[in-house]
C-alpha positions in Angstrom: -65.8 -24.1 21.0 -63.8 -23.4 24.5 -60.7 -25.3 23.0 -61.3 -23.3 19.1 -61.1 -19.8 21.3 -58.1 -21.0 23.4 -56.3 -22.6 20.3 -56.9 -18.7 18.5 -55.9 -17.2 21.6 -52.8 -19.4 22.2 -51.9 -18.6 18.7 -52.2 -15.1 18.7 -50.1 -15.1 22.0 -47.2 -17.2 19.9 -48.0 -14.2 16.8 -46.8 -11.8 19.2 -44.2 -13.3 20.5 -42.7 -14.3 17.4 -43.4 -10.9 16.2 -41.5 -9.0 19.5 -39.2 -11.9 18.4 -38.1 -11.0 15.0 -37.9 -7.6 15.8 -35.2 -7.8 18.3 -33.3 -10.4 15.8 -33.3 -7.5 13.2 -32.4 -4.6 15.0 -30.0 -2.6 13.4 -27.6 -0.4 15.3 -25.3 1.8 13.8 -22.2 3.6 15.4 -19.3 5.2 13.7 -16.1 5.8 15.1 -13.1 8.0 14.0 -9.7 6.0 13.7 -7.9 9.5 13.0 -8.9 11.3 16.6 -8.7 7.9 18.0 -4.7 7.2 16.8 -4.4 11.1 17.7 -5.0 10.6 21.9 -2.4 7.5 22.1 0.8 8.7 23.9 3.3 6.7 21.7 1.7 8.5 18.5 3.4 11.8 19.5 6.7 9.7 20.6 6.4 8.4 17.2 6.1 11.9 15.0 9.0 12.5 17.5 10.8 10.1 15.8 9.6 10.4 12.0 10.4 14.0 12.5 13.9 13.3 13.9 14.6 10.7 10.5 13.0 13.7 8.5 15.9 16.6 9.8 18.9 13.5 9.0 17.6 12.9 5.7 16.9 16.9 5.1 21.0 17.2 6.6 22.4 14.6 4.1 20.7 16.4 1.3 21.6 19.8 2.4 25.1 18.2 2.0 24.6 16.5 -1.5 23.0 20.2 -2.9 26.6 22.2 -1.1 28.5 19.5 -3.1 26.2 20.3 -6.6 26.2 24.1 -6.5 30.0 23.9 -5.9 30.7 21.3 -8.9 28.3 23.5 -10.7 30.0 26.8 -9.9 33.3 26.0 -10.5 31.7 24.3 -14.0 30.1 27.6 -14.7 33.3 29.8 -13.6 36.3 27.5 -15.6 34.2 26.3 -18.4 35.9 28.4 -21.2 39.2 27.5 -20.4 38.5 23.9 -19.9 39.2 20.8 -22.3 35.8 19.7 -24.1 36.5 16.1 -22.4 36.9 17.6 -19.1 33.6 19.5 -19.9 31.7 16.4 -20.7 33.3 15.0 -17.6 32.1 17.9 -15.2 28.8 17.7 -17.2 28.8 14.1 -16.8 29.5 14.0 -12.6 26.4 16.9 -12.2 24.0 14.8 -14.2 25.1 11.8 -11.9 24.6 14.0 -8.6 21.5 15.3 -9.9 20.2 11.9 -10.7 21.8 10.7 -6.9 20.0 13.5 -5.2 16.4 12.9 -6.7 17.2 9.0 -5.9 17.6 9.9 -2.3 14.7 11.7 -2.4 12.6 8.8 -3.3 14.5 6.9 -0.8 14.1 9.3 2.5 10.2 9.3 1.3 9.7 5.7 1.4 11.6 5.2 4.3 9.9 7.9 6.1 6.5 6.0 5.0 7.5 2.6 5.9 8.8 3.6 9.6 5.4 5.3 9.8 3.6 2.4 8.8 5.5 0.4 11.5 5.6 2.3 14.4 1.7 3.0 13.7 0.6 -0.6 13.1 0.6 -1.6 16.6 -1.4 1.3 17.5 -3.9 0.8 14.5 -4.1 -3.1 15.9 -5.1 -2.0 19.4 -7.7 0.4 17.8 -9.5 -2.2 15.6 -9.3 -4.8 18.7 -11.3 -2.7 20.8 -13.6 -1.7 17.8 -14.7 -5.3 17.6 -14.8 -6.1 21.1 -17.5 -3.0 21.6 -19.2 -3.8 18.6 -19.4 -7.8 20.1 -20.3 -5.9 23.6 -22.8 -3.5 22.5 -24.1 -5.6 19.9 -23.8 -3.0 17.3 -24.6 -4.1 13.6 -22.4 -2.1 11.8 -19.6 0.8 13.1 -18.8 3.4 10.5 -14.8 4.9 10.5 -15.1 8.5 10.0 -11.5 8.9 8.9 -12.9 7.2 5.6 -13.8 9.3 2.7 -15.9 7.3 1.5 -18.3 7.6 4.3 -20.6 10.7 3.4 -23.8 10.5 5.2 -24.3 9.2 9.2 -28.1 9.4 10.7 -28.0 11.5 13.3 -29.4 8.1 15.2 -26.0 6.8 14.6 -24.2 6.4 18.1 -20.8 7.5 18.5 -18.7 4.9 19.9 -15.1 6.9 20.4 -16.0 7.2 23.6 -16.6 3.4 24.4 -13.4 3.0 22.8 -11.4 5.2 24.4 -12.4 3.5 27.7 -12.1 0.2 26.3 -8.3 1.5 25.7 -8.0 3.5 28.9 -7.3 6.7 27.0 -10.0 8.5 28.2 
């Protein structure tokens, strides 16, 4: 009977513990961060709007220059157009079509470019951002970390622990 009640009692010990156990294996933590505010405090992010905004005025400049060059073909089309030939017409026609269609091209140009040197002065940044992410999420042994700057998020618990600030020491941008 002595060895029945220390068998129950030795199991129910070993209950518990695998209980306290399995608790501690399933423990969910949840943190969210915000890459946006995060990206915002680096240094080299306002050396690089610096720059984008610098390629932005050359690229506004050179099209300033490509319009002065239109409205002038297209005045002097507008002010001789009775007295010209119908080929030369067709000709004058012809070169502000092509400047219109070269203007909206560089458009499309300057925008991309302006995108891709964003992309790439940024990425390094965005790197040393997710880096740390992981290596507090590893550290504080979260389960999951949320990115705010994400529209798709639309709910955090108010348990949820905001880990910006773990990150910003992690990157000594505090």
């Amino acid at each position: 009977m002595r060895k029945f009640k220390i068998s129950c009692l030795s199991l129910f010990i070993l209950l518990i513990a695998a209980e306290l156990s399995a608790q501690n294996l399933f423990e969910v933590k949840v943190a969210y961060i915000n890459t946006t505010e995060l990206l915002s405090e680096f240094p080299e992010k306002e050396k690089a709007t610096q720059q984008l905004i610098t390629l932005s005025e050359n690229y506004k400049s050179e099209l300033e220059l490509m319009q002065n060059e239109y409205n002038k073909k297209y005045s002097d089309y507008i002010t001789y157009q009775a007295s010209l030939a119908e080929n030369i017409k067709l000709r004058r026609m012809q070169e502000l079509t092509e400047l219109e269609n070269r203007m909206q091209d560089f458009i499309e140009l300057a925008q991309k470019d302006i995108e891709f040197q964003e992309q790439e002065m940024l990425k390094p940044l965005k790197e040393q951002i997710m880096n740390a992410v992981k290596a507090i999420g590893v550290e504080q042994r979260f389960t999951v970390i949320y990115d705010m700057a994400n529209p798709g998020i639309a709910f955090v618990s108010p348990e949820a622990i905001d880990a910006n600030p773990l990150v910003k020491q992690k990157l000594g941008i505090l």
